[in-house]
C-alpha positions in Angstrom: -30.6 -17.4 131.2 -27.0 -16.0 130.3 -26.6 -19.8 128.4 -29.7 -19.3 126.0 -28.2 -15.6 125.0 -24.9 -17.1 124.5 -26.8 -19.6 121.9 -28.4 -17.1 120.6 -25.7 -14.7 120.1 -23.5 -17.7 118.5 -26.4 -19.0 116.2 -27.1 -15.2 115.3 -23.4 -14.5 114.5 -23.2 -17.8 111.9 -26.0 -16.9 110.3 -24.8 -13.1 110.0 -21.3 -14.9 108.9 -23.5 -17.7 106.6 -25.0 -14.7 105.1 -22.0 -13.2 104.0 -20.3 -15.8 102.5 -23.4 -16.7 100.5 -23.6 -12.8 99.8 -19.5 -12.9 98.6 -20.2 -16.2 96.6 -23.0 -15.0 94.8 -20.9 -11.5 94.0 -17.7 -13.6 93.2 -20.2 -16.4 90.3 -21.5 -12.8 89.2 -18.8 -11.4 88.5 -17.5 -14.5 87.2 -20.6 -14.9 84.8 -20.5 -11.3 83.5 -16.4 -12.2 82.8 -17.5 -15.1 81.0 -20.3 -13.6 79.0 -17.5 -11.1 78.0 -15.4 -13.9 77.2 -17.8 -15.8 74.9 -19.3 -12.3 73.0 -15.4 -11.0 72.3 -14.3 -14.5 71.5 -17.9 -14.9 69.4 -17.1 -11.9 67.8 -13.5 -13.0 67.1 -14.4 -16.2 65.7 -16.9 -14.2 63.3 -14.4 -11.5 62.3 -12.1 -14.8 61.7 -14.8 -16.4 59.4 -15.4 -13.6 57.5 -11.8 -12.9 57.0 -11.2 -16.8 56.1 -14.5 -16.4 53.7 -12.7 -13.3 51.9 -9.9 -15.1 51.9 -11.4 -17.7 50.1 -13.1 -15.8 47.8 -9.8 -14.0 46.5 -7.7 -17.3 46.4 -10.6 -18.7 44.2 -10.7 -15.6 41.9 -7.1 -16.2 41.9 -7.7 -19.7 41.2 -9.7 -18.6 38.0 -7.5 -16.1 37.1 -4.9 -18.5 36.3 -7.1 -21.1 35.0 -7.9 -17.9 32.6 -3.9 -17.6 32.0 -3.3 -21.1 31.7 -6.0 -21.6 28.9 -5.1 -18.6 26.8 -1.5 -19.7 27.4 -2.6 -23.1 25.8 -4.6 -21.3 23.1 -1.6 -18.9 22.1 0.8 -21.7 22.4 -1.5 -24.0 19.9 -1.2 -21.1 17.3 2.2 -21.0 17.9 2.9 -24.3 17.2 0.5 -24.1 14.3 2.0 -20.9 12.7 5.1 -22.7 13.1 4.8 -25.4 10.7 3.0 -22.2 8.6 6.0 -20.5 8.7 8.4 -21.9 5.6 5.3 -21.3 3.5 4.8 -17.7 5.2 8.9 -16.8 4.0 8.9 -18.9 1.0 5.6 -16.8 -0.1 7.5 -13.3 1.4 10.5 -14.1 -0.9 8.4 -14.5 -4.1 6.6 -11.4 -3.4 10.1 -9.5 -2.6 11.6 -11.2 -5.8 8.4 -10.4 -7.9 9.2 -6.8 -6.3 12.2 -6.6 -7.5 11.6 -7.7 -10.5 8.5 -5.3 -11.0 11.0 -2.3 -10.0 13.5 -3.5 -12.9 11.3 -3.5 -15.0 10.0 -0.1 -14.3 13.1 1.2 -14.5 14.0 -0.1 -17.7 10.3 1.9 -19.1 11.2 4.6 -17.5 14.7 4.3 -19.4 12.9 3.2 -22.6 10.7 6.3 -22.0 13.2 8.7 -21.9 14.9 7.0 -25.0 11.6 7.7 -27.0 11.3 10.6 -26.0 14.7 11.8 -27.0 14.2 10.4 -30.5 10.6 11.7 -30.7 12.1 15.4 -30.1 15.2 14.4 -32.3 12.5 13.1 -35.2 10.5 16.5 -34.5 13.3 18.5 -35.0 14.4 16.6 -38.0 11.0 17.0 -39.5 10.6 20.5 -38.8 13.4 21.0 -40.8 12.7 19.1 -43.4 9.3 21.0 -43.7 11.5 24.0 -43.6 13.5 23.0 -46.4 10.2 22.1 -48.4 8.9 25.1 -48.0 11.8 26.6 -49.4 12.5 24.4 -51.9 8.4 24.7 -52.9 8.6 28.5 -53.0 11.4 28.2 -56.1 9.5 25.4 -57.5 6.2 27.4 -57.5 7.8 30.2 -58.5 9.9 29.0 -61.7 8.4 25.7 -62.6 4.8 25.7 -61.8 4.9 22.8 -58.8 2.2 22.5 -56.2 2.1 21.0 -53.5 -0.8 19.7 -51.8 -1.6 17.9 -47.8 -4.0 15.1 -48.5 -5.1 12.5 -45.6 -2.7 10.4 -44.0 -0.5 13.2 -43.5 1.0 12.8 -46.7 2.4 15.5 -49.3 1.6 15.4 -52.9 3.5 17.0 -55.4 2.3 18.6 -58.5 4.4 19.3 -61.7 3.3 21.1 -65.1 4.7 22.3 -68.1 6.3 19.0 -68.0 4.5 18.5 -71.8 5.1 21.0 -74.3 1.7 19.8 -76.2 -0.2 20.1 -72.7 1.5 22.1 -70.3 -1.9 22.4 -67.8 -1.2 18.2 -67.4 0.0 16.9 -64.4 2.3 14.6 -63.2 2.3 13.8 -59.3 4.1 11.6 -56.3 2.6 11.6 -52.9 5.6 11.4 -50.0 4.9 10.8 -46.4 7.6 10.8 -43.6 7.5 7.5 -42.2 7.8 6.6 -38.1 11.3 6.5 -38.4 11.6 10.4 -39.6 12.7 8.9 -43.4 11.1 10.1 -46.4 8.9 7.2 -48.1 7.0 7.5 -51.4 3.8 5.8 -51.7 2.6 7.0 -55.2 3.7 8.2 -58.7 1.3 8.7 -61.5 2.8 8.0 -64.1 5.3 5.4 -62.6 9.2 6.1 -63.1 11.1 2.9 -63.0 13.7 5.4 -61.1 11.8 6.3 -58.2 13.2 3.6 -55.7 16.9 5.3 -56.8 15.7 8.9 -56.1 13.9 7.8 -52.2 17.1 6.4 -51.6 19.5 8.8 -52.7 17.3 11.3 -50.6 17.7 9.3 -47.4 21.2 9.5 -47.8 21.8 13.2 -48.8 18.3 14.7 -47.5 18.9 17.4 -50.8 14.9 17.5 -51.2 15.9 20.2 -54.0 17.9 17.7 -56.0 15.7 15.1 -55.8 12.5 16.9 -56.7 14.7 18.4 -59.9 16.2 14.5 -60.8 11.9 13.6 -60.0 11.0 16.4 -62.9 14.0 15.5 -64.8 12.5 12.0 -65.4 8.7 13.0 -66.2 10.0 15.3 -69.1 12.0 12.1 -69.5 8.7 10.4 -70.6 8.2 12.7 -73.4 
């Protein structure tokens, strides 16, 4: 009898031991699976956060990639019209220097209008002055002659003077006897008509040139009408 409980006690006590280790074992593969679970979601979750880093990687590298494709064509483009404006350069500063000479030439001759200019204009105010007075002296001069010996003197068109004597005949004293004068572009006295003609005239409009005495050539002019006589 105490045999079979000493069986019983040693088959009870492996099973209670059996138990245990089945109990550990199945605790320790647990534990095991839940550390390799762990495992494979942190090192899924790596390899993914390695992917998507790789991807973004590749994604900048091939913007890169075009950026410099970008650079290297517009380098080639610019480099192209380099070369191109290069062999268009001699023409560029060949057609520069005409234009700068052409410049220069344009400024020279500018200056020399503006110098002709002023040269004119010094002998248009010299040939003013020197008309205005010979007007002045031809007003005097046609204030005696009115006054003593009956000349007139009249402004026709053209800007011309005509002169009037009488009592030049004794038979007709109302007759006249005239010469038209103009002052010419070079401020000289010029006659353009005498009725009647005196063979003398060309004498007298020179002598009055020289000596611009309007009084003594008007009284050699009258001299030579009563001449006619």
């Amino acid at each position: 009898m105490k045999s079979i409980k000493d069986c019983d006690v040693g088959e009870h006590f492996g099973n209670t031991l059996e138990e245990i280790r089945n109990k550990v074992l199945f605790q320790a593969v647990g534990e095991m699976l839940d550390t390799g679970m762990e495992f494979c979601q942190s090192h899924k979750q790596y390899v993914k956060s390695v992917l998507d880093t790789c991807s973004k990687k590749c994604k900048e590298d091939e913007t890169i990639f075009e950026t410099i494709e970008a650079y290297k064509k517009d380098l080639d483009q610019k480099s192209a019209l380099l070369k191109e404006k290069r062999f268009d350069l001699p023409e560029i500063m060949s057609d520069i220097k005409e234009k700068d000479s052409f410049k220069q030439d344009l400024i020279q001759k500018i200056e020399k209008l503006k110098a002709e200019q002023a040269k004119n204009r010094e002998l248009i105010l010299s040939q003013n002055k020197a008309n205005k007075d010979r007007l002045k002296n031809l007003n005097k001069v046609k204030q005696v002659f009115q006054d003593r010996l009956r000349l007139e003197i009249r402004k026709i068109q053209g800007e011309k003077l005509q002169f009037v004597f009488r009592n030049i005949s004794h038979k007709n004293p109302d007759s006249a006897y005239t010469f038209t004068l103009r002052i010419n572009d070079e401020g000289a006295y010029q006659i353009v008509a005498c009725d009647p003609p005196l063979e003398q005239m060309s004498y007298f409009e020179q002598r009055l040139q020289q000596t611009n005495n309007f009084s003594a050539f008007l009284a050699n002019v009258r001299k030579a009408f009563v001449a006619l006589q």
